[in-house]
N, C-alpha and C positions, 0 to 999 in steps of 0.2 A: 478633486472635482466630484460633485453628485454621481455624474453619470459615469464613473469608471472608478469610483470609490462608495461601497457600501457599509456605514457606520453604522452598526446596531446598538442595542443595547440587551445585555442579560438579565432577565426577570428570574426569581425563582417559579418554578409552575408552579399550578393547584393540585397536582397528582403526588402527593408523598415528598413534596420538597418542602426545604427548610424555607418562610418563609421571611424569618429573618437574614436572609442570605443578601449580602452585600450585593448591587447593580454592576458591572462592569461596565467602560466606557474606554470605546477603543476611538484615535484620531490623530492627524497626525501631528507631528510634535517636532518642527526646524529647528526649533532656540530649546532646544533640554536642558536642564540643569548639568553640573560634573557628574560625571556616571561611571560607575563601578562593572567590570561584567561577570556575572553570572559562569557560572560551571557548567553543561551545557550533558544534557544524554540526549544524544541522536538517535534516531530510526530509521533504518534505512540505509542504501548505498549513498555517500555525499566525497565528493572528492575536495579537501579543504583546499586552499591554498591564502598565502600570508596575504596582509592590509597594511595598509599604513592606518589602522584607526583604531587606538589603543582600546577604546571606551567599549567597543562591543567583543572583546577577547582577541581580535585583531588577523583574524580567520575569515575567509567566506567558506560558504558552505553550497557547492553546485552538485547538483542532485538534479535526475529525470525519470529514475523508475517509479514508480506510482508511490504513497502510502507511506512518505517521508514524514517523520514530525520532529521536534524540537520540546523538550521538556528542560524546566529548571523549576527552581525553590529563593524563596525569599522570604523577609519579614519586612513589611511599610506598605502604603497606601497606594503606590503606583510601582510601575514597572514598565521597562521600554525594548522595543526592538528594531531589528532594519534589516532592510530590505536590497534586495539589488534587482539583478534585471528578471522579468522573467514574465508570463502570463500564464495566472494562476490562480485559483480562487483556496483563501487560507482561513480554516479555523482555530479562533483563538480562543480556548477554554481556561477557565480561573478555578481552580480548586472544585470541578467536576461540574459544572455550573454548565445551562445551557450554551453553546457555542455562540461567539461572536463572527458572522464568516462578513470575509475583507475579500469585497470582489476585484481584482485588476487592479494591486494596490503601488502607485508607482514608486520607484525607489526613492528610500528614505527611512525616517525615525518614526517610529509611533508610538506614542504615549498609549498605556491600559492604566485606565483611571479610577475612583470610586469604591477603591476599597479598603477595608479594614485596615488597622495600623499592625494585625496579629500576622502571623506565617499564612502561606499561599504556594499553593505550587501554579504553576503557567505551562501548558501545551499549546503548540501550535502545529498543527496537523495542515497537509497538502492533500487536498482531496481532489484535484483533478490532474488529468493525464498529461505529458508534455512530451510526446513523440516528436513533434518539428522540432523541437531544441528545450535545453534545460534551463533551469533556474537556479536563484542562488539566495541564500539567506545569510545575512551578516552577524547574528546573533543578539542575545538578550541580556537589557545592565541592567542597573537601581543606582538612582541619588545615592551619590557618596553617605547621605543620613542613613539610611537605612543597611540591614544586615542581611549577608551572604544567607544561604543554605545551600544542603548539600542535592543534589538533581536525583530522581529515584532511578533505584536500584531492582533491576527484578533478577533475580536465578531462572528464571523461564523464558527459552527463546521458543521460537514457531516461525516457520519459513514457507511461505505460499510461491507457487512458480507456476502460471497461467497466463489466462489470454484476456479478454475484455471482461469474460463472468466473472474473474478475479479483482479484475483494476474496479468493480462497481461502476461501469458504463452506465450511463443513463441511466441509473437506479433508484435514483429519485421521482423520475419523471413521472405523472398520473396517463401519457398515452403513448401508445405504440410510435406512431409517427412524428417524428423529429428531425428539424435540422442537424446542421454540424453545430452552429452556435446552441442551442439545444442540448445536445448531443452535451458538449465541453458544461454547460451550465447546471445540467443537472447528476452528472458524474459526480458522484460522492465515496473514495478509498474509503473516508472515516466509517463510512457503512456499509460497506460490505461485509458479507460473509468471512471475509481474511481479517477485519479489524474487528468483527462480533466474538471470533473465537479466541482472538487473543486477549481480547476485553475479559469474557468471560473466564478463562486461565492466569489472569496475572502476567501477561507473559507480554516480552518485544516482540517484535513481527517485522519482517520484511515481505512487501509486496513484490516481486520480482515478474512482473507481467505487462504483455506490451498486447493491446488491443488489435483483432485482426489478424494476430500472427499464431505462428501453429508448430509443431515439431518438422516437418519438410517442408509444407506449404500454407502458404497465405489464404487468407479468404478471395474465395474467388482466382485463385493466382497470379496475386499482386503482387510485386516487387517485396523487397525489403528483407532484412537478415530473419531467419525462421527463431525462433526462443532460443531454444540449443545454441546458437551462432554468437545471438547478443548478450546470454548471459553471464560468461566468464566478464565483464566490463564492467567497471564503471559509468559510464556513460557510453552512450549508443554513436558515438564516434569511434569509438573500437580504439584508443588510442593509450587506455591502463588498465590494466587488468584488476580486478575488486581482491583485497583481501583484508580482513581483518582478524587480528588472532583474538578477539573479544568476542569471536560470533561461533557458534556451536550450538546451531535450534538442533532439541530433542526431536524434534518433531517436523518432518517435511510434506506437507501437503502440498500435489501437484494434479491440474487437469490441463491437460492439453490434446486435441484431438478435434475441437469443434471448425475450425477452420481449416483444417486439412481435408473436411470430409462435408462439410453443410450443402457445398456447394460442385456442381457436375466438374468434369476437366474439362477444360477447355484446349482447341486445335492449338500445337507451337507449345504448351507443357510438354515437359519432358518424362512426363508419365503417362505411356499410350494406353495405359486399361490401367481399370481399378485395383487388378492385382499386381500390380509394379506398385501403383503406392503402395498399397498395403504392406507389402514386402520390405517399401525403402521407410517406411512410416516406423513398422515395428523392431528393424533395423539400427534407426538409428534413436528413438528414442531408447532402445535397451543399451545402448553407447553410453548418452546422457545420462542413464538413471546408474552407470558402474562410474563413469563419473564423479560424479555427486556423492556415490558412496564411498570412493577412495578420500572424498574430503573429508565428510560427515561420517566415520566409521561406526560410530553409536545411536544416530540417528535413525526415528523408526519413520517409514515411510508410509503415504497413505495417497495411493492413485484412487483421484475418483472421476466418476463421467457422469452426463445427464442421460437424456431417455431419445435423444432430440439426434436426427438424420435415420430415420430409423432405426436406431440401437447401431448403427455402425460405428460411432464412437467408444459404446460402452463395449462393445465385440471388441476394436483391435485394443483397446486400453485394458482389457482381462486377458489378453493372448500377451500382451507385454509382460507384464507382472506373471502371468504363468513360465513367459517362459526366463522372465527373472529369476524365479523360484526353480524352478528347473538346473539351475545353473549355480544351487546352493545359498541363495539369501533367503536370510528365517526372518527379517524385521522389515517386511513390507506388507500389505492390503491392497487390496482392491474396493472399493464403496461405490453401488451404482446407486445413483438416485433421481428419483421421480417423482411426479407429482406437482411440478411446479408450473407457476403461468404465463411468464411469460410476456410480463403487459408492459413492461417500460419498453424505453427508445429500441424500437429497431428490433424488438423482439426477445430483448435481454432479460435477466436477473430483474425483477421489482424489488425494493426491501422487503416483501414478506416470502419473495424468495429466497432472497438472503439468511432470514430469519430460519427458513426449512434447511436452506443447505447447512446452515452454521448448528443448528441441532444435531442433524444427522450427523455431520462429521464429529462432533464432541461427544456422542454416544459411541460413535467407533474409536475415538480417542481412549475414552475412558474404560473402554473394555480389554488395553493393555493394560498387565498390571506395571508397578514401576516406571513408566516411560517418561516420568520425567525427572529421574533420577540418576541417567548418566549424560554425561555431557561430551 
């Protein structure tokens, strides 16, 4: 349907693009021909489990933390995928080509049309949030006529672990004030600062950030498991633990601290002055971060904060990290940064904050030497 399906089509721009570049044509597709499936590189946490449907590899793929996508390679004119249950706004890229984004697409097959008979690779990126429950993606095939390839392969991981600045909340949006529909519509993972840096590196990424949420406490002190809580999981039912022995980011960038602190305490919190949080904040995030290092032992670490509650953020976020260091770890930073505006939903990240954060932190990347040389 029109209104809960949005069918684009991909133009090459006039800026620097090729413009003989093939249109892409994405819609959905009941009656497919016999279909082959594809070899699949995943982003992301996705908890598989078996299908009875040989034709898409015969896997679902349920996934909720932000900034999932789905890559393959092929050689033919079309290429198909499917869907399961979920609400979600999906971008689907053809060989770098501007995005085709599939608003609320309901489960089933989809035909990507309209191009070349040569090689192609296919992303399909989850760029919005799904806190109330996950989604699940069935996988990507090709017409028995056509030929396999192999999915990319990168040596460069990078692991982001935050709060809504991260997930690209309302990043898109042109004004401060927003609904919730809003809010969910203009949320874009694929641009944020977490997908700009990994863009620019070559490199996988995992978003591992849940909007709202904070190292002890929530925004405003709202229910809900704090980051630290829900991060060992898979999925935010707490009911399997995440592991993969394929994942070893060189590289861990985390901010957390804008929601434990943006907002006053309120009566019935279990922190009667600001120095108990402070205490249980720096407490338990220096937990978290020996954590994280008993997994990732070679992993270089990079805390950063904005400028925003007046600098109380960026304060307990440099007493952590000092007193990390304090305690003998040589592969961490600290990065405060400033200057940003502030103008999407609700007071978040705009893309040309994005843009500022993801500079700034790739400058303090690159002023490690080697890091991304062990794994």
């Amino acid at each position: 349907m029109i209104s809960r399906l949005l069918i684009a089509l991909v133009f090459a721009t006039a800026l620097g693009a090729n413009l003989s570049a093939q249109m892409a044509q994405v819609a959905p597709a009941p009656n497919p021909p016999k279909l082959i499936p594809l070899r699949l590189s995943v982003g992301g946490r996705t908890l598989p489990t078996s299908t009875s449907d040989p034709r898409f590899g015969g896997l679902d793929y349920t996934y909720q933390w932000p900034g999932t996508y789905f890559e393959a390679a092929f050689s033919g004119p079309e290429v198909y995928f499917a869907t399961g249950k979920g609400d979600e706004i999906l971008h689907i890229t053809v060989d770098h080509q501007p995005p085709v984004p599939l608003v609320r697409p309901a489960p089933g097959i989809y035909q990507v049309s309209g191009l070349s008979a040569g090689a192609h690779t296919i992303r399909i990126d989850v760029v919005t949030e799904s806190q109330d429950a996950p989604d699940t993606f069935r996988g990507i095939a090709i017409p028995a006529t056509e030929k396999a390839g192999d999915p990319p392969r990168r040596f460069r991981q990078i692991e982001f672990i935050g709060d809504s600045h991260t997930v690209g909340y309302g990043n898109t949006s042109s004004t401060r004030e927003c609904t919730e529909d809003q809010v969910w519509s203009t949320t874009d993972a694929s641009q944020s600062f977490a997908s700009l840096v990994a863009q620019h590196y070559g490199a996988d990424v995992q978003n591992n950030s849940i909007s709202g949420h904070g190292i002890v406490r929530n925004y405003n002190g709202s229910p809900g498991d704090p980051v630290p809580v829900a991060y060992p999981w898979i999925l935010f039912d707490k009911k399997q633990i995440y592991g993969d022995s394929n994942w070893h980011p060189q590289v861990i960038v985390i901010a957390l601290g804008t929601n434990d602190f943006s907002t006053p305490l309120n009566p019935g919190e279990k922190w009667k002055t600001r120095d108990e949080l402070h205490a249980d904040y720096e407490m338990t995030y220096l937990r978290f971060l020996e954590s994280l290092r008993a997994t990732n032992p070679h992993a270089y670490f990079l805390i950063w904060a904005t400028d925003m509650a007046n600098g109380e953020i960026a304060t307990e976020e440099q007493k952590v990290v000092d007193q990390w260091k304090a305690l003998g770890e040589t592969r961490a930073a600290f990065l405060p940064i400033s200057g940003l505006q502030f103008t999407a939903c609700n007071w978040h990240p705009s893309l040309a904050d994005d843009r500022t954060i993801a500079a700034d932190l790739e400058k303090s990347i690159d002023a490690v030497p080697g890091i991304w040389q062990s794994r």
